[in-house]
C-alpha positions in Angstrom: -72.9 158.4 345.3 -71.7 159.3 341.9 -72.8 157.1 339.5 -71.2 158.6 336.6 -68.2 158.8 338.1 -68.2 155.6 339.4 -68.4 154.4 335.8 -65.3 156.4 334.2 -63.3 155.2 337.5 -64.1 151.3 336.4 -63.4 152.1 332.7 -60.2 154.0 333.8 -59.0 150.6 335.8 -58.4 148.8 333.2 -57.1 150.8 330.0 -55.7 147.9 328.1 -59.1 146.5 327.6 -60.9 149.9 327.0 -58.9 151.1 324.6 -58.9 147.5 322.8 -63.1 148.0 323.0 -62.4 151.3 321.4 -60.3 150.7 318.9 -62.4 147.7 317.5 -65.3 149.4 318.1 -64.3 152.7 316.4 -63.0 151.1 313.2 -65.9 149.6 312.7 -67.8 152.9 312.6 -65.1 154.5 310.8 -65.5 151.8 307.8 -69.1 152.1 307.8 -68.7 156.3 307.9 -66.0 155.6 304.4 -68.4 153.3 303.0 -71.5 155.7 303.2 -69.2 158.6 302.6 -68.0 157.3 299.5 -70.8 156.2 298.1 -72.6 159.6 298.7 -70.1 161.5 297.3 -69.7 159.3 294.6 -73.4 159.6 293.3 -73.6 163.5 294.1 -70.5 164.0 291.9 -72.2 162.0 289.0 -75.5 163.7 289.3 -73.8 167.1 289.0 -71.4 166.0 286.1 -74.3 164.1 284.0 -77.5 165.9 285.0 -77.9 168.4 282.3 -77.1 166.2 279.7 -79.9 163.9 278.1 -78.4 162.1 275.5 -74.4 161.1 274.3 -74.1 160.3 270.7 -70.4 159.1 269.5 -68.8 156.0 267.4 -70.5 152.8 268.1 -69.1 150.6 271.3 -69.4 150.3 274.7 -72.4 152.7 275.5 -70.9 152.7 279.2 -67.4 153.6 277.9 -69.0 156.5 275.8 -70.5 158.0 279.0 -67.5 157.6 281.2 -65.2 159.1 278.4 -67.5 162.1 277.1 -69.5 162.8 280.3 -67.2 161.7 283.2 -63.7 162.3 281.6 -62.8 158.8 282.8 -61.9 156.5 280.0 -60.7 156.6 276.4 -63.1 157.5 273.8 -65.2 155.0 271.7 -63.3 156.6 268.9 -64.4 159.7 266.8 -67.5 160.7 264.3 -68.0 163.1 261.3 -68.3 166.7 262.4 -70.7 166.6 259.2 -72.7 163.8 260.6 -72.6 165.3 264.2 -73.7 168.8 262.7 -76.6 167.5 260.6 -78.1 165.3 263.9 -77.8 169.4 265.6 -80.5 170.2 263.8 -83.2 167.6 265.1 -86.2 169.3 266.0 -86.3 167.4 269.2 -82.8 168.8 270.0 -82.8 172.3 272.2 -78.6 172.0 271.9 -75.9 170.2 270.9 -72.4 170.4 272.1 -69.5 168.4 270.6 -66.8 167.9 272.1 -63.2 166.6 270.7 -60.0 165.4 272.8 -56.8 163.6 272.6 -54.5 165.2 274.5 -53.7 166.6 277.8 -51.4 169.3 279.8 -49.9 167.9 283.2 -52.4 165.2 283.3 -55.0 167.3 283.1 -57.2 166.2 279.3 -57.4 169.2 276.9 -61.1 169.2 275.6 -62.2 170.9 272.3 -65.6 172.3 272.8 -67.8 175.5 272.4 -68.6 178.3 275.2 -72.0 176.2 275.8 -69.7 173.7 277.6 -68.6 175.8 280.1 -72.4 176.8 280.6 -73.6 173.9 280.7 -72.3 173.8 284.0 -72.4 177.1 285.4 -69.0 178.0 284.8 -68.0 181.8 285.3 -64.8 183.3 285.0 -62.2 184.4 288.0 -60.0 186.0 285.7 -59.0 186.4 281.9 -61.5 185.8 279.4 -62.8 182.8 277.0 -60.6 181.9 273.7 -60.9 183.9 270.7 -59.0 182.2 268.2 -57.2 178.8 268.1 -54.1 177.4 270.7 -56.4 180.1 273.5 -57.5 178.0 276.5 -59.9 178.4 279.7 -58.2 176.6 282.7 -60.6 174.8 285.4 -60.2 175.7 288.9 -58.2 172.9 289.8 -56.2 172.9 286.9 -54.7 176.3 287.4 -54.6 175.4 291.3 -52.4 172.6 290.3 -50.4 174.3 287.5 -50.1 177.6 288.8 -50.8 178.8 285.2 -51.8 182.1 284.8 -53.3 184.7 282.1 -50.8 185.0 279.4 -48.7 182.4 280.2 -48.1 179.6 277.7 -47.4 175.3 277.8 -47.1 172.7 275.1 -50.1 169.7 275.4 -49.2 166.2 275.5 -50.6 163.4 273.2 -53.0 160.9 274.6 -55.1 161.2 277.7 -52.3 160.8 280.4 -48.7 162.1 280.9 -46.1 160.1 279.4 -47.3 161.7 275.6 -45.4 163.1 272.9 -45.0 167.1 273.4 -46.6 169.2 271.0 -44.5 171.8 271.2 -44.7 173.2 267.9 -48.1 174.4 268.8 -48.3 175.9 272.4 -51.0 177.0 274.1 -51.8 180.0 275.5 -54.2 180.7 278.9 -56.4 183.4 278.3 -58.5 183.2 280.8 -59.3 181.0 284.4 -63.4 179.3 285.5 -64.2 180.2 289.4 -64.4 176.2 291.0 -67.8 174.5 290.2 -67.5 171.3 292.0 -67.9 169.7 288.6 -65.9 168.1 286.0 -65.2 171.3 284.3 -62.7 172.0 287.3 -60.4 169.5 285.9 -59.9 170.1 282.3 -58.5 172.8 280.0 -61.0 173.8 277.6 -60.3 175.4 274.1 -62.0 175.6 270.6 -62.4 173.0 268.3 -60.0 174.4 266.1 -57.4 174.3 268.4 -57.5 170.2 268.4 -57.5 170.4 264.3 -54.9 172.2 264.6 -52.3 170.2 267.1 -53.8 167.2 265.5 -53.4 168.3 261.8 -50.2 166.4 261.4 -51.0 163.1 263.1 -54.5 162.6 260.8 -54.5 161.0 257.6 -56.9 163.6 255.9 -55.9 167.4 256.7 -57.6 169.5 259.5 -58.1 172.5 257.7 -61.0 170.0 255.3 -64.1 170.9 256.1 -65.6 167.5 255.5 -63.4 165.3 257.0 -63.0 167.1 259.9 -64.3 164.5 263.3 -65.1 165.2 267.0 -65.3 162.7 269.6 -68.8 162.9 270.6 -72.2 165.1 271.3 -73.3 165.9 273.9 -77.4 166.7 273.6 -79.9 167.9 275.6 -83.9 167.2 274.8 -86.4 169.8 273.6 -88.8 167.5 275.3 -88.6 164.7 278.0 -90.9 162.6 275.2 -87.9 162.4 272.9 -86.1 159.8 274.8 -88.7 157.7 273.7 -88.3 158.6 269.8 -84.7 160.4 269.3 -82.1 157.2 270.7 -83.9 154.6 269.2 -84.3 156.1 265.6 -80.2 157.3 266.2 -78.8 153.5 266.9 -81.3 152.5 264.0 -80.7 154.9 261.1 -77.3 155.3 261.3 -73.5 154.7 262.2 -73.6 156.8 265.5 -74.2 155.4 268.9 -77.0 157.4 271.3 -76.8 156.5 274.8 -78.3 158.3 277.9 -75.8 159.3 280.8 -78.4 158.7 283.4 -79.4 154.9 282.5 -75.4 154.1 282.3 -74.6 156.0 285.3 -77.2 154.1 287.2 -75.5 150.7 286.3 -72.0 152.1 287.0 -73.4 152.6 290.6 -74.9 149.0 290.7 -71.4 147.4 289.6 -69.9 149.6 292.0 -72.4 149.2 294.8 -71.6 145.3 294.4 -68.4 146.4 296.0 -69.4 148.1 298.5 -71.5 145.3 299.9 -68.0 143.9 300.6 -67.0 146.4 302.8 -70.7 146.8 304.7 -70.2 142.8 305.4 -66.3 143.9 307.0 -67.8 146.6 309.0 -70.6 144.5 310.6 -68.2 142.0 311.1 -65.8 144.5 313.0 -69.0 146.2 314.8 -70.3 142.5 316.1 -66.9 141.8 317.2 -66.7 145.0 318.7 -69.9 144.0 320.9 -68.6 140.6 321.5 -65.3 142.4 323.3 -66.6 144.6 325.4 -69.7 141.9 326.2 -66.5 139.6 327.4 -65.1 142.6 329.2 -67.8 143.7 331.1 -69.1 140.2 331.9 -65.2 139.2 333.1 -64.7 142.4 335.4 -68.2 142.2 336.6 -67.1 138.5 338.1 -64.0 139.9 339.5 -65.6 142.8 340.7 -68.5 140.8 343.0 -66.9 141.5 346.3 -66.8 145.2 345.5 -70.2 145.5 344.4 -71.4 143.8 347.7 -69.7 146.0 349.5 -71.6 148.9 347.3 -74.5 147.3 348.4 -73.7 147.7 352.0 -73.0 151.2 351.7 -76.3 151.7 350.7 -75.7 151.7 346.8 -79.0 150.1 345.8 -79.9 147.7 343.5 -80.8 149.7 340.3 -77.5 151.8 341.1 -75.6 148.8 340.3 -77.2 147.8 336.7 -77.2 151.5 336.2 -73.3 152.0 336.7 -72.6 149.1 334.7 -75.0 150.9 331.7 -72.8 153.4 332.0 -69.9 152.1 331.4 -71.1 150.6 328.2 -72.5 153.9 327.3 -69.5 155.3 328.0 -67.1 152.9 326.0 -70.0 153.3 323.3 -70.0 156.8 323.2 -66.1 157.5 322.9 -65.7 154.7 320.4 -68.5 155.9 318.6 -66.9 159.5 318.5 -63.8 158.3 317.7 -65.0 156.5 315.0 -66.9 158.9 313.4 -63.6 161.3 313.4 -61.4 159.0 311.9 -63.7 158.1 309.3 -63.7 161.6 308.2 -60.6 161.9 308.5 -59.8 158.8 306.7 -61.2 160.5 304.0 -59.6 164.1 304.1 -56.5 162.1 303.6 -57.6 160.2 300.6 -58.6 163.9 298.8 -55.7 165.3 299.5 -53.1 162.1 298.5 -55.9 162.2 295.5 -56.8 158.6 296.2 -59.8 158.9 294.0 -59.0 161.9 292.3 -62.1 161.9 289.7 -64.2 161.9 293.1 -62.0 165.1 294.9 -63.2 163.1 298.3 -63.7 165.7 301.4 -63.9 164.6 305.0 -66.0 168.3 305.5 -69.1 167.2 304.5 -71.8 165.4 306.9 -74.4 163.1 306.1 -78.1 162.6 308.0 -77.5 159.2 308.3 -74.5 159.5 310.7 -77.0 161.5 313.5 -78.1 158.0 313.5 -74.9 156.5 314.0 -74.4 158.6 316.9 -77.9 158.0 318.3 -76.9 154.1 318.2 -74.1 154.4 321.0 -76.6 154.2 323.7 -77.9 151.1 321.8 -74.6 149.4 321.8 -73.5 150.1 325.1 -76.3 148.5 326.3 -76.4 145.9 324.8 -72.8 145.3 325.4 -73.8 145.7 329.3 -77.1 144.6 329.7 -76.3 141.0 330.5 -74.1 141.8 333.2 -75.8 144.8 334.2 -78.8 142.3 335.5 -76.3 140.2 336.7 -75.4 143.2 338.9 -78.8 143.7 339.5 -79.1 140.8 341.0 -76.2 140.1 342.7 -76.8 138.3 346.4 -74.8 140.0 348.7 -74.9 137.6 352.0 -73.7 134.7 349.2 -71.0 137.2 347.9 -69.9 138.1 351.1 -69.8 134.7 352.5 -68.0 133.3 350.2 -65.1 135.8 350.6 
């Protein structure tokens, strides 16, 4: 006697309940596959954006609001600080480099930052095609810029002021693409980079004091990174204390970011046990209900010389076997789930795939044997021990 068989034909006779087992079942793994998905993705795209960089300085506020606007291109500056100022803090011994940065506007709701070649190599980036600016109004395009654009080498646009579409055109000073980075799976894929001069420049008109003057030109922050890992203990401190600048590390802010965020997330984990336990609970009552209706036909197994441990093991498959599929089924729609969130750009700071696999989901599919069984277990032993003279004479 197939056993296995045995087991799809049950699960086949009643398809209204095993697809309900399924679905509940399955959406429970799909939300726990988004949740540990997310938050995977989340922190890996943070590490890579904020991992080179030791130290922000910018104007004094929100340290949090500094990192997510400088770091994570995410929020609107703290406001901006004296390239003077900025310049003079370069020259720290216990600073190896010191990149500023300067922004205000953007170009199809992609931000336009002012910065220096170190930027771009700060992060690896290399270039597809074109070259790097040369003189003011030249940009660099990120990878996903020109994807969206479709800009190209030589080709020209007019920037928008602020930090989102909606802005005033510049269009008295266009840009010009001069050259394109290769994708780097970092923040630098979604901006336009250009000189300094270039944001003096658009910007000239709209500042009180004149862009071309040396000393009252501003930037919007500094990125730094440390000579030594011992001047995190000296350098922020004597920065916050000694003068008008802020100094705060990417790292300690990013790590409360995640804690507000994993708050959230606890939400959802509570939602998906929920579904999963109800899940159980469904195909417990199914398996226990059919099992009562199906008495008769297991005696009659047991006649045929099915023996005892056949019967608990049949029902142990079907459990493994509603398990299994919803398990599977799961899994696939939680990644798909989130192929469809990336490309509807959902989260588009995040660029969310549903191609990439995590090491805890091998363990989500080694649980399906453990939730089949103990879905079925109860009634397996019921099974196990069913009587069959009492069945049979009570037919």
């Amino acid at each position: 006697m197939n056993l296995a068989r045995l087991a799809l034909r049950q699960v086949l006779s009643r398809p209204l309940h095993s697809v309900l087992n399924i679905v509940l079942l399955a959406l429970g793994v799909a939300t726990v596959v988004l949740i540990l998905q997310f938050d995977a993705q989340l922190q890996d795209r943070m590490l890579r954006d904020g991992e080179r960089i030791d130290l922000v300085v910018g104007a004094k506020g929100s340290p949090l609001q500094l990192i997510l606007s400088s770091v994570y291109q995410a929020d609107i500056p703290t406001g901006n600080i004296p390239k003077a100022e900025a310049d003079q803090l370069a020259r720290h011994p216990l600073i190896a480099r010191a990149i500023p940065i300067s922004m205000g506007d953007s170009a199809a709701g992609h931000r336009i930052l002012g910065t220096t070649p170190d930027y771009i190599e700060l992060y690896e980036g290399k270039l597809v095609s074109g070259a790097l600016w040369q003189a003011p109004l030249e940009v660099v395009l990120g990878a996903n810029v020109a994807s969206h654009t479709g800009w190209q080498p030589g080709q020209t646009f007019a920037g928008s002021h602020g930090l989102g579409e909606g802005g005033e055109h510049h269009d008295d000073h266009p840009y010009r693409v001069t050259g394109i980075l290769a994708p780097t799976g970092t923040i630098l894929d979604d901006l336009v980079l250009t000189s300094l001069e270039s944001v003096w420049a658009v910007h000239e008109h709209h500042d009180k004091h004149p862009a071309s003057s040396d000393p009252d030109r501003e930037i919007t922050a500094l990125l730094i990174q440390y000579t030594t890992p011992l001047a995190v203990l000296k350098l922020p401190r004597q920065i916050n204390a000694e003068s008008k600048l802020q100094a705060t590390s990417p790292a300690l802010e990013s790590a409360r970011l995640l804690n507000v965020v994993g708050i959230g997330l606890q939400a959802f984990r509570g939602f998906a046990v929920i579904l999963t336990v109800s899940a159980l609970l469904s195909m417990f009552v199914a398996l226990y209900t059919t099992l009562e209706a199906r008495r008769h036909d297991l005696a009659v197994m047991r006649m045929m010389g099915c023996s005892p441990s056949g019967l608990l093991m049949v029902i142990l498959l079907e459990g493994w076997l509603l398990a299994g599929i919803s398990t599977l089924a799961g899994l696939g729609l939680g990644h798909l789930a989130l192929s469809g969130a990336g490309h509807l750009q959902l989260a588009p700071a995040l660029h969310l795939t549903g191609w990439h696999w995590l090491n805890t989901e091998w363990l989500i599919l080694l649980t399906a044997p453990v939730t089949g069984t103990l879905a079925a277990l109860i009634p397996a032993i019921r099974a196990y021990r069913t009587d069959i003279a009492l069945v049979l004479a009570n037919q």
